[in-house]
C-alpha positions in Angstrom: -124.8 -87.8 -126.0 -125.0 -84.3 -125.9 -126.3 -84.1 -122.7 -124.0 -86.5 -121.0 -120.9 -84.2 -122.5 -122.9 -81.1 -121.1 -122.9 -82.4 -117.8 -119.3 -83.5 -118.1 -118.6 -79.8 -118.8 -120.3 -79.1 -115.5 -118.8 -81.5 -113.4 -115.6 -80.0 -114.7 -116.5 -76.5 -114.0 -116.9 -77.1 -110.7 -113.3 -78.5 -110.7 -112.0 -75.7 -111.9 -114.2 -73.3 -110.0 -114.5 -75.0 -106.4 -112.6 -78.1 -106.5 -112.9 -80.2 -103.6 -111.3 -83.8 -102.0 -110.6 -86.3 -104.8 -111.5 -83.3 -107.4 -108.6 -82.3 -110.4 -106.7 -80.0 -109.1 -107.5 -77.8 -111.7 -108.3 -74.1 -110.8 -104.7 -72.3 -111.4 -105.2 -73.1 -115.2 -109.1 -72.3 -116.2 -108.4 -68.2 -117.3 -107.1 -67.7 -121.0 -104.2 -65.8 -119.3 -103.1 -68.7 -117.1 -101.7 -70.1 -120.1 -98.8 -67.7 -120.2 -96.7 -65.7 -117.3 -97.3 -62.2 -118.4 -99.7 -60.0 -121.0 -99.3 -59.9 -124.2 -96.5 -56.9 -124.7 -93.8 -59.4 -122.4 -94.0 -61.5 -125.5 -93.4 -58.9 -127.6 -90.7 -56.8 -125.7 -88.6 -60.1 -126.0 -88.7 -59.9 -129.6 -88.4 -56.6 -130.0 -85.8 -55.7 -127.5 -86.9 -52.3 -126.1 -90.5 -51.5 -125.5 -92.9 -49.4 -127.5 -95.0 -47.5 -125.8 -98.9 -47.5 -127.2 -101.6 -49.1 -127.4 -102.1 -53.0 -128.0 -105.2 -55.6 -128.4 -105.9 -59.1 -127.9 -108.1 -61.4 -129.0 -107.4 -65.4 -128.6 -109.4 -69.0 -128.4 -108.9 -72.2 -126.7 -111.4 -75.4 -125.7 -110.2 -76.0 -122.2 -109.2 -79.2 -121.9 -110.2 -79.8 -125.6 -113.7 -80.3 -124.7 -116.2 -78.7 -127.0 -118.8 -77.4 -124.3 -116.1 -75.8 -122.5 -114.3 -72.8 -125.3 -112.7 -70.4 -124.1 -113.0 -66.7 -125.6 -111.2 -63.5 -124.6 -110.8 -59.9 -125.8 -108.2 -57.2 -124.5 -106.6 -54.2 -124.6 -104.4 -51.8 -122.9 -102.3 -48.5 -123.6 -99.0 -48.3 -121.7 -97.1 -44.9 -121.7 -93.8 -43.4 -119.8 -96.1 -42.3 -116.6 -99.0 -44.8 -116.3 -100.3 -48.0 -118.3 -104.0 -50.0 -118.4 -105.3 -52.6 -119.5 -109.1 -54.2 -119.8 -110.0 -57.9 -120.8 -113.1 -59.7 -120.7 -113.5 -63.6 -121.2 -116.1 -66.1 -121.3 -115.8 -70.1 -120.2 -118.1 -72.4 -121.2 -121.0 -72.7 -123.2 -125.7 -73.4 -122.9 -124.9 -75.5 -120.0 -122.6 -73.5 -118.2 -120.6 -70.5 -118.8 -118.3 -67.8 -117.0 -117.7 -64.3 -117.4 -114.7 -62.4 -116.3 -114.4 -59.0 -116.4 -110.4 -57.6 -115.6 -109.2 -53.9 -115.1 -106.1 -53.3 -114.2 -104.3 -49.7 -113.9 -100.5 -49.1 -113.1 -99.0 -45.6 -112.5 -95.4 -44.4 -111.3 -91.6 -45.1 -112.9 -91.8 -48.2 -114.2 -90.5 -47.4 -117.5 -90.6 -43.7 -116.7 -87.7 -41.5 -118.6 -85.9 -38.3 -117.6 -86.4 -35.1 -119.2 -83.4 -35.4 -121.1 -85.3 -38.5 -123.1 -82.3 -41.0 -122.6 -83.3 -44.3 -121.1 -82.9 -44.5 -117.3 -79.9 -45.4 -115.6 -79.5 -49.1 -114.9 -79.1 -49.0 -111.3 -81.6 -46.8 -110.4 -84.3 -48.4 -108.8 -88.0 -46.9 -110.0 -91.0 -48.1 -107.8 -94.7 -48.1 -109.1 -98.2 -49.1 -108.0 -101.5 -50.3 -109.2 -105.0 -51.4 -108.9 -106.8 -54.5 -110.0 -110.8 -55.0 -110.5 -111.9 -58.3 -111.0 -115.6 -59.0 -111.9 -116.9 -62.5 -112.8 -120.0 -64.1 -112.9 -121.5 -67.6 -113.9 -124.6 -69.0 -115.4 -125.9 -72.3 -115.3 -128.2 -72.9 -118.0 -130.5 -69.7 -118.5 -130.6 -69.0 -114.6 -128.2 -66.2 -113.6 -125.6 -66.5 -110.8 -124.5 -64.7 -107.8 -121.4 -61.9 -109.6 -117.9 -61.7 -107.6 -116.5 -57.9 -107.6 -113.2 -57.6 -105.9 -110.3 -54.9 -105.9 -106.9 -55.4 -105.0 -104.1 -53.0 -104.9 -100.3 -54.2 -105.7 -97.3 -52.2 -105.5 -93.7 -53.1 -107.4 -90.2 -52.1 -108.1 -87.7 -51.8 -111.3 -83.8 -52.1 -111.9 -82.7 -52.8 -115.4 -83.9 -56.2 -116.5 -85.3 -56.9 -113.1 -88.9 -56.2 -111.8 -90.5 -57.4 -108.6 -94.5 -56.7 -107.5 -96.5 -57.9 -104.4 -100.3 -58.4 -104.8 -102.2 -57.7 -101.1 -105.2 -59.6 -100.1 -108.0 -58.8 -102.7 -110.8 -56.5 -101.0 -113.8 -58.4 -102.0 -116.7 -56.2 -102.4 -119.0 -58.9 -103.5 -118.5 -62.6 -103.3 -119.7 -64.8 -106.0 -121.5 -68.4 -105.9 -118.3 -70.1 -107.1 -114.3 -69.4 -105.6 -111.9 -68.0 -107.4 -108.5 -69.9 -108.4 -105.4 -69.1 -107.1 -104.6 -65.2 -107.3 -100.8 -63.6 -107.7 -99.1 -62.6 -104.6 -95.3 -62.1 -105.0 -94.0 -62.2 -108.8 -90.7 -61.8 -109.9 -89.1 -61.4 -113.6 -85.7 -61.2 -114.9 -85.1 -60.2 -118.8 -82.3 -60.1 -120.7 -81.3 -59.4 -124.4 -82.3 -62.8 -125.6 -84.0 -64.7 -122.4 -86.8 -63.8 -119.8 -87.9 -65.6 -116.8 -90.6 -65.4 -114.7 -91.4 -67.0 -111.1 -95.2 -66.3 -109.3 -96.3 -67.0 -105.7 -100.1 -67.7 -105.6 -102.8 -67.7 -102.8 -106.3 -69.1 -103.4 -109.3 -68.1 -101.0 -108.5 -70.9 -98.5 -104.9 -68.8 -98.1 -103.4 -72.3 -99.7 -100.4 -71.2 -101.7 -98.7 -72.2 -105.2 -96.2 -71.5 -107.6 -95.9 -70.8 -111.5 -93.0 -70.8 -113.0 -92.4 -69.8 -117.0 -88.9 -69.1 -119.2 -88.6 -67.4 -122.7 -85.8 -67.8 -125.2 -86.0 -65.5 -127.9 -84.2 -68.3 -131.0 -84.3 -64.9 -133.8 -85.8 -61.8 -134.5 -89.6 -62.9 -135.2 -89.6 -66.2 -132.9 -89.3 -66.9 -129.4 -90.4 -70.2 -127.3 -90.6 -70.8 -124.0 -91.4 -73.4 -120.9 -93.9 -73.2 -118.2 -95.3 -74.9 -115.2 -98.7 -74.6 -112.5 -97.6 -75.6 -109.0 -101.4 -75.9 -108.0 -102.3 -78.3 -111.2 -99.5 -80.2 -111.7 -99.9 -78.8 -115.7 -96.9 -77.8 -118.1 -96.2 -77.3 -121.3 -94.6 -74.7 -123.8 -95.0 -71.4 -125.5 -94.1 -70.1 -128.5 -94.5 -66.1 -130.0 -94.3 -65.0 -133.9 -94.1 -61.4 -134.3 -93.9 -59.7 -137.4 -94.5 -55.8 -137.8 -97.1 -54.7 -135.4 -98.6 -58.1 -135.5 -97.8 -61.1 -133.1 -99.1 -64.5 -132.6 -98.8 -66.1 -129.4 -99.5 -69.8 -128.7 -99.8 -72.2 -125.3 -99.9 -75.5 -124.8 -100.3 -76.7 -121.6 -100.7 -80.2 -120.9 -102.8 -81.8 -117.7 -101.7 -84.6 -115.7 -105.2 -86.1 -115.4 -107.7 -83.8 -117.4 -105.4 -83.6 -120.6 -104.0 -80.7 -123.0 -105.3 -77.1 -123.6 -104.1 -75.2 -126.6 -104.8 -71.4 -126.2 -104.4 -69.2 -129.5 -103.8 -65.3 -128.8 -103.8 -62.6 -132.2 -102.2 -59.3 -130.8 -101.5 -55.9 -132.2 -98.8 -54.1 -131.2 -96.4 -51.0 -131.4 -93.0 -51.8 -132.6 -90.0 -51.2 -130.1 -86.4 -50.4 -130.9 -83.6 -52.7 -130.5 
């Protein structure tokens, strides 16, 4: 039995990785982010109001799909700060049969959330560009035997007005590519967020140039709770979110729910500086 459920785990790796005619379409929701639209600070800026600039971290759990051989594990952390912010996760998919690492960096500089000398919050309707750079690094193994790693970087560029901001991901360079394809990747995202509401809508591309959607919405119901909706274009998966905060502390939940392959419930324990509302 144990052997039938590791090649099940497999078989379904492969989904998620490669896919293929007649396959789940699966690949948009297989990273322990894809759970959510945003990192972990979105949730808390909701509930908080204004956001604190320092440092955060992340740790969270799921079983993708609920299937044992397949747990999902992820660690992360990130500073963010008037003139720049980072941020650096690592994950693992999958377990003796078949497992996945990912390795993400991500660095952001410009006027984001930059403020004037005069220390008052920026004007509404000023518009504040900023850029970045994303480095992706993953690599699988199937049993003992170590895989072929992907490396890729990919540059991305956005703007800022109030409670809207807009960024536009270009074409990853890949500087390696890996045994297995990568899922569908961000290319155009835009979010709007207000006092007591957020909402969020992504265009993705996968490495066959084959685009999708994700969609997600936040309502913040008090001052430590929020919950929220959201949907995979390229899966067919939705489900809802919810976030606890309380002090520097703040729980974040998803439960996203498969057409064919069934629910995953993702579990994310994050620490946080405070903001001021």
């Amino acid at each position: 039995m144990r052997g039938r459920r590791g090649t099940l785990a497999v078989c379904l790796a492969a989904a998620l990785g490669v896919g293929g005619a007649g396959a789940p379409a699966a690949a948009g929701i297989r990273d322990f982010d894809d759970g959510w639209c945003g990192e972990p600070p979105a949730a808390a800026d909701l509930l908080d109001g204004t956001a604190g600039d320092g440092a955060w971290t992340a740790c969270g759990l799921a079983r993708l799909h609920g299937m044992a051989d397949l747990p999902l594990r992820r660690l992360a952390a990130g500073r963010r700060s008037a003139p720049w912010s980072a941020a650096l996760s690592w994950q693992r998919l999958g377990g003796s049969a078949w497992r996945e690492d990912l390795v993400d960096l991500r660095a952001v500089f410009g006027g984001l959330r930059k403020k004037p000398r005069s220390g008052r919050e920026p004007v509404a309707g000023v518009w504040r560009p900023w850029c970045g750079l994303a480095w992706r690094w993953r690599r699988p193994v199937y049993a003992s035997v170590l895989g072929r790693e992907a490396l890729e970087l990919a540059p991305f560029a956005g703007v800022a007005r109030g409670g809207f901001a807009a960024s536009l991901h270009v074409v990853p360079l890949v500087v390696r590519r890996g045994d297995e394809a990568d899922g569908p990747r961000p290319w155009l995202s835009v979010r709007w967020r207000a006092a007591a509401w957020s909402a969020t809508c992504e265009l993705r591309r996968d490495d066959r140039g084959d685009a999708s959607w994700r969609a997600a919405g936040d309502l913040r119901l008090g001052a430590p709770f929020g919950c929220g909706l959201v949907a995979d274009g390229a899966s067919g998966a939705a489900g809802v979110t919810t976030a606890w905060r309380r002090g520097r502390l703040l729980v974040r939940t998803s439960h996203l729910v498969h057409p064919t392959l069934g629910p995953t419930h993702r579990w994310d324990l994050v620490t946080c500086p405070r903001g001021r509302r």
